[in-house]
N, C-alpha and C positions, 0 to 999 in steps of 0.2 A: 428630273421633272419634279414639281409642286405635285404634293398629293396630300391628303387630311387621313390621319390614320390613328389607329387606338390599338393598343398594346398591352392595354387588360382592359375587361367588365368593367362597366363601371358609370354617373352619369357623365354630362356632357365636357368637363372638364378634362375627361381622359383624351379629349381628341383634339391631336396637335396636327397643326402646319410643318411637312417636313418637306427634303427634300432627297429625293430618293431614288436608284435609277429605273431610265425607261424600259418597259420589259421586252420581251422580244416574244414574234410568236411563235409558239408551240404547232405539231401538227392539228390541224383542222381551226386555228384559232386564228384572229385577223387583228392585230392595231388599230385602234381607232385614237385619232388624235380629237381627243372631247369639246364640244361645242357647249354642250350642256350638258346636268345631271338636272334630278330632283328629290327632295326631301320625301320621303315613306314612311309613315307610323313604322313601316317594320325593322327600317332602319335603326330605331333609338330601344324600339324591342331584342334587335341581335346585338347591339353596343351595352345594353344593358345588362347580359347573360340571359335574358327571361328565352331564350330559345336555344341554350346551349345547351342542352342534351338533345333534342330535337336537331335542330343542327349546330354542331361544333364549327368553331371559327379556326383555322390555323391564321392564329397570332404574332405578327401585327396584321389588321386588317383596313382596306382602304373600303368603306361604305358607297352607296350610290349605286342600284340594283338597274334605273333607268338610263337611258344615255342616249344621245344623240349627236352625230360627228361626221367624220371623215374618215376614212380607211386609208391609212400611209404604208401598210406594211402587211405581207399575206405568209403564214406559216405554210407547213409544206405539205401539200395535197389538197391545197384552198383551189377551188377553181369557182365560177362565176361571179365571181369581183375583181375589179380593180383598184391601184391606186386613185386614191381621188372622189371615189363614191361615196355620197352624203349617206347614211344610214342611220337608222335606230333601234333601241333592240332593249329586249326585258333581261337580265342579264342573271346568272345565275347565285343564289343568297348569299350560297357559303362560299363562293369565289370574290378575287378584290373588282371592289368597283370602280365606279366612274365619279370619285369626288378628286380628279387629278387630271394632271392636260392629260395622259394618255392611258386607256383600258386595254388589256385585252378582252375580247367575246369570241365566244363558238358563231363559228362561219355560218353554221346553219340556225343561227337563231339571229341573224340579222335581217332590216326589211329597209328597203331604199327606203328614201325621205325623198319623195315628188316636189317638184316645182309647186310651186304654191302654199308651202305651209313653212312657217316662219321657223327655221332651224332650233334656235332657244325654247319657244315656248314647245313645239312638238317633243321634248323631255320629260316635260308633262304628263303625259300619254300614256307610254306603255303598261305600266301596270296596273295603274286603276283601270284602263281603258280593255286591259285584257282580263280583269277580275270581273267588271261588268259585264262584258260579254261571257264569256263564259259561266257565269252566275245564272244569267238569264236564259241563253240557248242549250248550253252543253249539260248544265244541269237542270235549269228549269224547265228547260224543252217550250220554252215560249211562243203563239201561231197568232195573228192575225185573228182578234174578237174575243182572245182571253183576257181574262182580269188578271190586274196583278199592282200588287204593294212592295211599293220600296220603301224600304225604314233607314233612314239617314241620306236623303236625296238631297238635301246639304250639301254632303260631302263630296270629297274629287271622284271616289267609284260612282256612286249617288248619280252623281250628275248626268255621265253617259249613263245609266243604265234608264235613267228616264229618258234621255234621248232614241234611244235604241230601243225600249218599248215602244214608246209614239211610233218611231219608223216603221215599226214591224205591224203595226194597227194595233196595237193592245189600249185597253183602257187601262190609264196608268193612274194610282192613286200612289201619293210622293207624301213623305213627313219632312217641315221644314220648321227650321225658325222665322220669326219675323225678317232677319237680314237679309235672306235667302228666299223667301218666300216666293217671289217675283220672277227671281232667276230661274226656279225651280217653272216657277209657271209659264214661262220663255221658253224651257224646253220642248214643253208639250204635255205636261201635267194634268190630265184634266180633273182632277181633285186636289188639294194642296192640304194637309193638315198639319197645323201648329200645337207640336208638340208640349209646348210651353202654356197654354192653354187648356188644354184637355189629354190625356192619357193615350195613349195612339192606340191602344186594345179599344174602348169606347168610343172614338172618334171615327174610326175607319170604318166603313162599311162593307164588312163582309158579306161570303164568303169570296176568297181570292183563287185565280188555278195555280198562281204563283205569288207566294211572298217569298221577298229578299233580305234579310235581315245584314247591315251593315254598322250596326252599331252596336259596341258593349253595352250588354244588358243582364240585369240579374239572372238567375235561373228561372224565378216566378214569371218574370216579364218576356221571358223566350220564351216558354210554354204557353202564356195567352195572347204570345203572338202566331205561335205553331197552329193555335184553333180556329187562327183568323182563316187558314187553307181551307181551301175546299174537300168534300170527301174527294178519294183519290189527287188531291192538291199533290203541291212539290213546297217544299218549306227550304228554302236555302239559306245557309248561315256562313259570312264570312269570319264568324265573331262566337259567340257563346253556342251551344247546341244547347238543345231541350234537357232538363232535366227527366222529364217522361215523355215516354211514346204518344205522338198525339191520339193512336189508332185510325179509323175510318180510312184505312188505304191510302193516311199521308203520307208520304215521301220523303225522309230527312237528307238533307245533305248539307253535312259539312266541309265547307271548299277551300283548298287552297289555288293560286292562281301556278300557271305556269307558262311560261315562253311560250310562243307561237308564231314563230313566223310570217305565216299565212294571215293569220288573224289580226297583227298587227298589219301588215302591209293591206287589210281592207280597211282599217279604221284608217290611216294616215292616207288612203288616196277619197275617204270619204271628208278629211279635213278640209284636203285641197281642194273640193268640189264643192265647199264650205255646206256641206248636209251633215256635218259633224263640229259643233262649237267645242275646242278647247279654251276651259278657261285655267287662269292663270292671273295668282294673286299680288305675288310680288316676286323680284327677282333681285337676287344676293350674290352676292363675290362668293368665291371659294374660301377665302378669309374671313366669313363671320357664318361656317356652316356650323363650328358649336355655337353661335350664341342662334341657329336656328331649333338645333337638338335642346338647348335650355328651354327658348318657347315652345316648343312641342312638348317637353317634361311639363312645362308651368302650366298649360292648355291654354295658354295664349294666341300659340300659334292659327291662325284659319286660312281655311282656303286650299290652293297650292303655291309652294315656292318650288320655283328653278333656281337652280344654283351654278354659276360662272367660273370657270377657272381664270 
């Protein structure tokens, strides 16, 4: 099989188009013959070394953490799948990905892919879609009438995590750019602030019961975003933690996302009932996924990209 793999640290150069064979699955593991991947900040973070003592790669490593496919083949003690079932699935960091026609994943960390959402683009999905949610519910403990600020509501987490507040009745206050601005207020935004503009500590109006932080930001600019919470708030961070404790019974948490099943398979059958907009920037061959790692090095890159074997 075609797969894009890297073979040391390094930038996007290190990753080459090879051809390699297809793997077979392991107990509890399923083949999936790949429909789609999609490109991840974290991806060009593990190809880079910046996570390799955090997690080590057994090298050579095939990237693509997302995927979305077909199950041709079931390891041994796999039971409720079949051949033939569309699925999609957040797939494990330091295992090989889905930048190739075929991955394996843990059986149990698969979720059908429903009728009504477009195979390709729902690669999309998984991780941002389960960083959001779980940013908002599992840590922020988010309810119908609470406040809450998303910082980088821009971006592909960003974007469901504003949907997903609206849904749940929160008054949602979102930071955008002007390009976004729009989008962001499509989702259900009922505040928009342009970062670019004014300073988002001074523009937002606090207090929050929930802020979400999704963007790198300095340590001074985490702390005056940690005050924007309320007492007893929850301050969630995908990205930098506070240099100080805010006090007044804030709540810090620093998150990382993880597979979900469940979770995933309520977001994709909320896609298909179209009360979930994936959006989706551009869509790439498997053939020019380093020159997407080069844009993403350069910040070129926006949006999200799928990427195609």
């Amino acid at each position: 099989m075609k797969a894009v793999r890297y073979r040391e640290y390094g930038d996007s150069t290190v990753l080459v188009l090879e051809e390699i064979p297809t793997p077979r699955p392991g107990p509890g593991q399923v083949l999936v013959k790949v429909t789609a991947t999609s490109f991840n900040p974290a991806d060009a973070m593990l190809r880079a070394g910046y996570l390799s003592e955090l997690l080590p790669l057994e090298l050579p490593h095939v990237p693509g953490v997302d995927v979305c496919g077909a199950v041709v083949a079931l390891g041994p003690g796999v039971s409720g799948w079949a051949e033939g079932a569309r699925v999609a699935a957040f797939l494990p960091l330091n295992a090989d990905g889905a930048s190739a026609e075929y991955v394996l994943a843990p059986a149990e960390d698969l979720a059908p892919l429903p009728q009504g959402v477009d195979p390709v683009d729902a690669a999309a999905l998984p991780g941002v879609g389960l960083t959001a949610w779980q940013a908002l519910f599992e840590h922020g403990g988010l309810t119908a009438g609470q406040r809450v600020l998303v910082n980088g509501a821009g971006g592909a987490v960003g974007a469901y995590a504003v949907q997903y507040a609206h849904q749940v009745g929160a008054e949602v206050s979102a930071t955008a750019g002007p390009h976004s601005a729009e989008r962001v207020r499509g989702y259900g935004a009922d505040h928009v602030i342009d970062y670019t503009v004014t300073p988002v500590t001074e523009a937002a109006k606090g207090p929050f019961d929930v802020v979400v932080n999704l963007v790198p930001t300095t340590p001074e600019d985490t702390d005056a975003l940690a005050e924007l919470a309320a007492d007893g708030g929850v301050f969630v961070t995908a990205t930098t933690p506070p240099a100080t404790e805010p006090g007044r019974e804030v709540r810090v948490v620093r998150m990382a996302v993880r597979s979900d099943a469940a979770q995933l398979t309520e977001l994709l059958h909320r896609a298909a009932a179209g009360t979930l907009r994936i959006h989706v920037t551009d869509r790439r061959p498997l053939t020019e996924l380093a020159a997407v790692h080069a844009e993403a090095d350069r910040g070129t890159l926006t949006g999200k990209t799928v990427i195609t074997p």
